[in-house]
N, C-alpha and C positions, 0 to 999 in steps of 0.2 A: 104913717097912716093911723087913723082911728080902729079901734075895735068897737063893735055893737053889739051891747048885751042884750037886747030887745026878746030872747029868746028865755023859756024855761032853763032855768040851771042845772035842774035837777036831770032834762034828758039828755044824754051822751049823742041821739043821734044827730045829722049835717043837716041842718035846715036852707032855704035856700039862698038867703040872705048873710050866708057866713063870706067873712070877708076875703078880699082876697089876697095876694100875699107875694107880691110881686119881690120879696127878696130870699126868696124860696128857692132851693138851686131846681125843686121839682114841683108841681102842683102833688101833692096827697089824695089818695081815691079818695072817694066819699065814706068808707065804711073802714077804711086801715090807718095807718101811721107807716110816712114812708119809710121803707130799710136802705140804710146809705151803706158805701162802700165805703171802709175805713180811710181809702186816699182822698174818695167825695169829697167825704165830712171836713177831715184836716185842709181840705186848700185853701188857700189863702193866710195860712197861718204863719209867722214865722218857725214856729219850734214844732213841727206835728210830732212828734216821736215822745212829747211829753205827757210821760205816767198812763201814755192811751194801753200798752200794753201788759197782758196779765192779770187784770182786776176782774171779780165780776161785777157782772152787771145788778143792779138792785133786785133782789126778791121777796124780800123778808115781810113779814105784816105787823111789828111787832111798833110802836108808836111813843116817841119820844114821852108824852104825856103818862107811862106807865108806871113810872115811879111817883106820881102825883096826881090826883083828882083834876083830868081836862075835861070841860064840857066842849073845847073846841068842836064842832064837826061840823064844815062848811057843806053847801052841797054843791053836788059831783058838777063839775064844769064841765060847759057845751064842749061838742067835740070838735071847733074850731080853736077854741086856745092852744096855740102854740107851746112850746116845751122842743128843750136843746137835752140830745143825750146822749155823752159822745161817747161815754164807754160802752152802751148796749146800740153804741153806730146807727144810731136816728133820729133825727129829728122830725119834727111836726109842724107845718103853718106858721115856723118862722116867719115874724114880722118885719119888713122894711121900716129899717131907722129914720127913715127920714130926720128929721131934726132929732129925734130924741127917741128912748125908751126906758122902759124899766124893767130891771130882770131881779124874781125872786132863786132864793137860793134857800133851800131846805135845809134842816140840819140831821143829828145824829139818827138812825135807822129811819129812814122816809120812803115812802114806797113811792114809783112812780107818780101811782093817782093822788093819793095823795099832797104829793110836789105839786099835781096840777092843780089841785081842786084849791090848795091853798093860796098858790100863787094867782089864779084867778079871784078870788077872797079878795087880794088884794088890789089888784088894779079894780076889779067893780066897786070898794071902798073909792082909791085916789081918783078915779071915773067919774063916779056923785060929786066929789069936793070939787070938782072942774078940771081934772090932768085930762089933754088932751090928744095923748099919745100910745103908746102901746106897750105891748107885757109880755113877758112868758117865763117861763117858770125854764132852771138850770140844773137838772138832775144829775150828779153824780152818787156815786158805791157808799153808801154812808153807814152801812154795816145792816144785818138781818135780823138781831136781838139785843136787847138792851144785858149785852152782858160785858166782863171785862176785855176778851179779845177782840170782841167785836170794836170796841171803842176806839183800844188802841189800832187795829184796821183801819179804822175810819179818820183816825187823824192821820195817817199818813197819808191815805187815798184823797183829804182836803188839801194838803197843801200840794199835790200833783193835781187835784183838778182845777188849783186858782189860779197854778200857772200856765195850766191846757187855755185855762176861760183869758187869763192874760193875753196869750198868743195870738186867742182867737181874735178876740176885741183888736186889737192892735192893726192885723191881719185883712179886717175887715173896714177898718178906716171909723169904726164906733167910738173914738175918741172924741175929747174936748179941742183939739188942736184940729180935729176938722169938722169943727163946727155940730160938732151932737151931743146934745146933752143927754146923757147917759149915766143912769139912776141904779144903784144894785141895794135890794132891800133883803138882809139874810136873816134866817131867824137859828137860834145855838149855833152849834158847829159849824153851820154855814160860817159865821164870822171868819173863822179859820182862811176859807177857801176865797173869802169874802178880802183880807188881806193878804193872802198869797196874789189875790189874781194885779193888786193893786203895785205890792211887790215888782212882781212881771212887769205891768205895762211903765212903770219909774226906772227901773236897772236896766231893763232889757232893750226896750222901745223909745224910753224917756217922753212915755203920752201917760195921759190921766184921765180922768171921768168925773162928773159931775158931784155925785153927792155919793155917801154911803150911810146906809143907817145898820145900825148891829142892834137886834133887837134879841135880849137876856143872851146875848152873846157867851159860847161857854169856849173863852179863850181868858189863860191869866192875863189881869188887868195889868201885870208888872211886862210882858211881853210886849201887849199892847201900848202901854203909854212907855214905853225904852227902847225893845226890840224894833218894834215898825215905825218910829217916830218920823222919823225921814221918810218913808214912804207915805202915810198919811198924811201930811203937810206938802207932798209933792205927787204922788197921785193920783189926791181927790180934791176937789176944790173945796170939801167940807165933809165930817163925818160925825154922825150925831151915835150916842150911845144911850138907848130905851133898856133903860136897869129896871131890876126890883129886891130890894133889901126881903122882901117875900119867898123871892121863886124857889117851893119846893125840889124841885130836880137841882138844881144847880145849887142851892145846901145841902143836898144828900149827895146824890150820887157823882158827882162835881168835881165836890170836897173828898170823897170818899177816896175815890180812884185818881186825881190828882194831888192832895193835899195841899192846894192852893188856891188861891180867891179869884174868880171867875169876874171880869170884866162885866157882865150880866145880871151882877148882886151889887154896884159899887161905881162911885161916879171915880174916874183917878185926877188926880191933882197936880202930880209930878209929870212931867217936866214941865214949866210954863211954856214952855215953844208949842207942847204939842197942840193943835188946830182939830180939838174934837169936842164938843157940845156934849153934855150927858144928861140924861131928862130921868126924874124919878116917877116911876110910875104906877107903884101898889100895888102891880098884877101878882096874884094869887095864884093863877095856873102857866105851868110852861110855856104853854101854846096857844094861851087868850092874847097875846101880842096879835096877831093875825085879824083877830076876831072881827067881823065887821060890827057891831052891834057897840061889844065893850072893849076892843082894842084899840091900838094907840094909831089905827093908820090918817084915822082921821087928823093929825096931830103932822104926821108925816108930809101931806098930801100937796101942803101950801109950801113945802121945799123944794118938791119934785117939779120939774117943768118939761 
């Protein structure tokens, strides 16, 4: 199915032209986000029992972009965009895949809204450029401040939620092997989760997905191009890497708390096998990747299908 932005961005409330959402296990009132029952959410999965237990749920306000000047600030998406969130056990207007979708993936401390407002950013970007399918934003626990436990929190709770979003995908038949093409567009630590999920769906499932873009990706690039080689080259049918030799955050605090070079600052070269694209891009702020105006989606948009 198609999504229709035809509506103000800026108002949260259900206008009557919001679409509908036939792969929804419930229609959502008009004025809530449904609350699912943690066996609801997991069906159809093969692994439900993965990392769903004991995390919390996101609360925090505190925004990637704080350790560096973002002027990022999309506005607030209508309140029919979709969003998956399986550790605070809800989802929203999940869309039918029909052939295809695209799912964003937030990174380090993201708040809900947030996840949404960005993740719609992005589909009404690859929208304008002609993508003709649909979106929604992938919320997991990604920590409450930009501090050092939080961090380490949040990468342990990505690589439990790529293998949750693995399961899921697999579960659900959102594979390339049956015919969908399915798009995951993550921005920092998303990456993380962004490669675990791909992980999952190669070891576990042996299904794959169409594309991946990792945008200032804050996972080591020596991980990425050695540790998941194999899984990126089996998969995803292709995985682009949007750097910036620039990005504030991820030369400070990155560098700081891992003392290692972040796939997000650096195209990798080694191993020839691996099957990943890297695009230098000069962004200045963390979180101007997203940006509709001066980010890179428009760049993205003609890969997506």
């Amino acid at each position: 199915m198609t999504q229709d932005d035809s509506i103000d961005t800026t108002d949260s409330t259900v206008f009557p032209d919001e679409p509908a959402n036939s792969d929804s296990i419930e229609e959502p009132s008009s004025s809530t986000s449904r609350s699912l029952s943690r066996r609801t959410l997991l069906k159809g999965t093969a692994s439900a029992a993965v990392g769903a237990t004991g995390l919390a749920a996101i609360s925090g306000t505190a925004a990637a972009g704080d350790w560096g000047v973002c002027h990022h600030q999309p506005p607030r998406a209508p309140s029919w965009f979709g969003y998956l969130a399986p550790w605070a056990q809800s989802e929203h207007n999940l869309p039918n895949a029909n052939n295809g979708l695209t799912i964003y993936i937030h990174g380090f401390t993201g708040t809900r809204q947030g996840a949404v407002n960005d993740g719609h950013e992005v589909w009404r970007k690859i929208r304008d450029e002609g993508y003709q399918q649909a979106c929604f934003s992938f919320i997991w626990p990604a920590g409450n401040e930009v501090k050092v436990d939080d961090w380490w929190a949040a990468q342990s709770n990505a690589n439990m939620a790529g293998k949750w979003l693995g399961d899921y995908l697999a579960g659900r038949g959102w594979t390339a092997e049956n015919g969908k093409n399915i798009n995951i567009i993550c921005h920092s630590l998303g990456a993380r989760v962004a490669l675990e999920c791909l992980k999952t769906l190669h070891e576990t499932h042996q299904k794959s997905i169409d594309t991946v873009h990792l945008l200032g990706g804050a996972v080591d690039y020596l991980d990425v191009a050695y540790d998941y080689t194999t899984v990126i080259n089996h998969g995803c049918g292709w995985m682009h890497n949007w750097y910036s030799v620039s990005d504030p955050i991820l030369n400070t605090g990155y560098l700081l708390w891992e003392e290692a070079s972040p796939i997000g600052t650096q195209a990798p070269t080694d191993p020839p096998s691996l099957e990943l694209t890297s695009h230098s891009t000069g962004m200045k702020q963390h979180c101007q990747y997203m940006d509709y105006e001066y980010g890179v989606i428009d760049d993205i948009a003609p890969v997506v299908e």
